[in-house]
N, C-alpha and C positions, 0 to 999 in steps of 0.2 A: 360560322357557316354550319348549315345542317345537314348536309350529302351523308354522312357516314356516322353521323351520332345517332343515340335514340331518338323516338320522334318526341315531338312536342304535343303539348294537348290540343294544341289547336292546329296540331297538320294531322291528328286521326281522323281515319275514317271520314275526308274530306270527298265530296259528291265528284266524280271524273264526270266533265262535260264533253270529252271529246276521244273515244276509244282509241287504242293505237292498232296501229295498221299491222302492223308483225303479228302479231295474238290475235287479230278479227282475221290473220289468212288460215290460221292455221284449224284443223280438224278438232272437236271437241275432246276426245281421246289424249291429244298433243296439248290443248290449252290445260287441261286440266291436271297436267305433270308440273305449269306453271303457274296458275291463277291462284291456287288455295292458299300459296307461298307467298303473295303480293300483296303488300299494306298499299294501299294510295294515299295521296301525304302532295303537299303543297309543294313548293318548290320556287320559292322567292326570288327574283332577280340577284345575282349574287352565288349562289348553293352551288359548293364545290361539287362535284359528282365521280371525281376522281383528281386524284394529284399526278405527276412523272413519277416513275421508278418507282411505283408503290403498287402494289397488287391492291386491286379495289378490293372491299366489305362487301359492295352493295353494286350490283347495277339496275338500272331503272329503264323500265318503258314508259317512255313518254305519254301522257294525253293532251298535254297542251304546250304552249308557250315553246321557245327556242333554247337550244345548250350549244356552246360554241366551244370546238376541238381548237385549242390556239397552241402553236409553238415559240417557244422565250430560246432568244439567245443567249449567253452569255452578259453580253454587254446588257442585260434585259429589256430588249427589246423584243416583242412581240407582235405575233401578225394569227392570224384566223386562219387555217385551211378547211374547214368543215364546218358545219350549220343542221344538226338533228333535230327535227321535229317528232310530230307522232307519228311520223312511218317507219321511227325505228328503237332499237335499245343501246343507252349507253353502255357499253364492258365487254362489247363483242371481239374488239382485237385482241383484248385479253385473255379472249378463249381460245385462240386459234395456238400458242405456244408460250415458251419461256423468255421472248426478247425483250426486254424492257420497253415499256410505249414511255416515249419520251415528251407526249404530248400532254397538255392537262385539260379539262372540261367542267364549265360551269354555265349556271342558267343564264343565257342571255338577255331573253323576257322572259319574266317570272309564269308560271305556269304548275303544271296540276302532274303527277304520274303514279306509276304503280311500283313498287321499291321492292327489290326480290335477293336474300342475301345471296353472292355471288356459287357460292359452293353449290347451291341448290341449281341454280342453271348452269353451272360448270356439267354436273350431273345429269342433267335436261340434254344439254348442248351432244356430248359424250356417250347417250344411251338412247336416245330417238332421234331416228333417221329423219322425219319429218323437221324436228323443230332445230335440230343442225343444220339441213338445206334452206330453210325459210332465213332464219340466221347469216350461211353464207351469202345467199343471194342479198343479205342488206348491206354485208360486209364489202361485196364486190361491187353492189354501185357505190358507196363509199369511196373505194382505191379509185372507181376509173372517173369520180368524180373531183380527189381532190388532184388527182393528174392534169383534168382537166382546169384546173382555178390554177396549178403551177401554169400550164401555159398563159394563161388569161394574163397572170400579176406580169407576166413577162412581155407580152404582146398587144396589149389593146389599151388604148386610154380609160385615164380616172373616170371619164363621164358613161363608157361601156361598162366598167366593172361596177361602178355604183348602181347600176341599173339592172345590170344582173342579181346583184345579192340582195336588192330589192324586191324583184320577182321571187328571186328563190326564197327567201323568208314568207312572201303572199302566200307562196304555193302550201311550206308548212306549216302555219299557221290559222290559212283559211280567214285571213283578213288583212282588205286593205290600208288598217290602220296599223303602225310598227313605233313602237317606244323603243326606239334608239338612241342614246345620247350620240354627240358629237365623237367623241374618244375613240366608242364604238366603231364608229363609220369608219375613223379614221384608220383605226387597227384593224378591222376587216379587209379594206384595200389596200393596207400596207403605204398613207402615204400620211399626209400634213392634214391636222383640223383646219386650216386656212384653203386647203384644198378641196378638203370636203363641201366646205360652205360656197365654196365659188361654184360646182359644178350643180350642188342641191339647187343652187337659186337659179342655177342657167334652167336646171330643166322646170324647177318651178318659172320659171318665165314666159315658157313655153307650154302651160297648162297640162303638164303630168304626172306634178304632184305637188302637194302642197307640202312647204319644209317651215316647222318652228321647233324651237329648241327642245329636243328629247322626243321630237314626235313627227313622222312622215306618214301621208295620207296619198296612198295612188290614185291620182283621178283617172287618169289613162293609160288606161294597163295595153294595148296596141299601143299606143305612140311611146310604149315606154319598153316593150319589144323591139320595136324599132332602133331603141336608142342605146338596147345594149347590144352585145357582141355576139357572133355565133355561139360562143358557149352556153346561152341560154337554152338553146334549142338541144343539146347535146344533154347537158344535164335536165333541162324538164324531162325528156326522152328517156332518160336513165330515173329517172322517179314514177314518173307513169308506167312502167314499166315493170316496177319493182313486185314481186311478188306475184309473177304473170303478165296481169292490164290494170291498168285504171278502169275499165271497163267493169271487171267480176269485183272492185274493190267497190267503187261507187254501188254496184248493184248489193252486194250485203249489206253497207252501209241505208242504203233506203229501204232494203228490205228486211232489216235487221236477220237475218240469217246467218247461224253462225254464233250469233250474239251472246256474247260475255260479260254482264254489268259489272262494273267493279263497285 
């Protein structure tokens, strides 16, 4: 894995096609306590980005692709409660104190970001008021988000939570095409690959997406609203949300203001 080692020759100074949303809210004053400090670097399907009970090296903002926060029991068994895209940074809970985060994270679709060694935004986080607050605020829909997926695993059918974390991946990613394997799916909603395949094919049945192996395409993203659970509406609300509105995020975004190439 390459989360924590030196980079490779061919993950320098690779082109970011898609800005992250924390560093484009933040004031140029405030980025530039962060930006000088961040290599951007590839980030393969696979690429540890932090282990349990290990103080990370490195945390990373995102520009592309998905990292999934999962917790392993014992018995090792694991399940997903969180899904980062570019609206946020991985190693943020690890800024907040000294309690061991017991969870681990790694790319789930491979994608692009900006790698910043930890001590350096340990120092960021600790000494400006701005890029602390923009920080909490991703850290807080995080908590009231995976609150939210604990009641979901609890309360709503396998066909409502696979339509959820279907959405929610479109939303961070910015495309209806998702490289998921089977395993994947199946570990995100906590149940059986034989489960997964029955529900994928119902709603592919029903013209909302199309499912072949390692690969989902949303054809209908309202009928596939419909088919998840309330929690979708809680957590889009808590994303669009984040850092103000979607509103002022969309408008920097087109109007490039604010703007920080990496």
């Amino acid at each position: 894995m390459w989360g924590n080692g030196p980079l490779r020759a061919e993950q320098r100074m690779l082109p970011v096609a898609i800005e992250n949303l924390l560093l484009r809210s933040l004031s140029k004053p405030a980025v530039d306590l962060l930006l000088p400090f961040c290599a951007p670097l590839a980030l393969p399907r696979g690429t540890v980005l932090y282990e349990p009970h290990r103080s990370p090296v490195y945390a990373y903002f995102l520009t592309s692709g998905i990292a999934s926060i999962v917790t392993t029991m014992t018995d090792g068994a694991t399940t997903e409660v969180e899904i980062i895209g570019h609206e946020g940074i991985i190693g943020s809970f690890h800024l907040l104190g000294n309690a061991a985060v017991q969870t681990n994270c790694f790319m789930q679709l491979g994608g692009t970001g900006l790698r910043i060694e930890f001590g350096r935004l340990q120092d960021a986080f600790q000494g400006n008021e701005e890029v602390r607050t923009r920080i909490l605020e991703f850290v807080q829909e995080q908590a009231l988000v995976i609150s939210q997926i604990a009641a979901c695993h609890r309360l709503h059918s396998a066909e409502q939570r696979l339509s959820l974390w279907l959405l929610m991946a479109a939303d961070r990613t910015q495309s209806e095409t998702l490289a998921f394997t089977q395993e994947f799916l199946a570990e995100m909603m906590g149940t059986r690959r034989t489960t997964v395949t029955a529900v994928a094919m119902s709603l592919q049945g029903r013209g909302l997406i199309t499912y072949q192996r390692g690969s989902i395409r949303i054809l209908d993203r309202p009928g596939l609203e419909a088919a998840a659970c309330e929690c979708y509406r809680v957590t889009h609300g808590l994303y669009t949300r984040l850092y103000h509105t979607q509103d002022q995020q969309l408008g920097r975004m087109a109007t490039g203001n604010n703007s920080h190439s990496a």
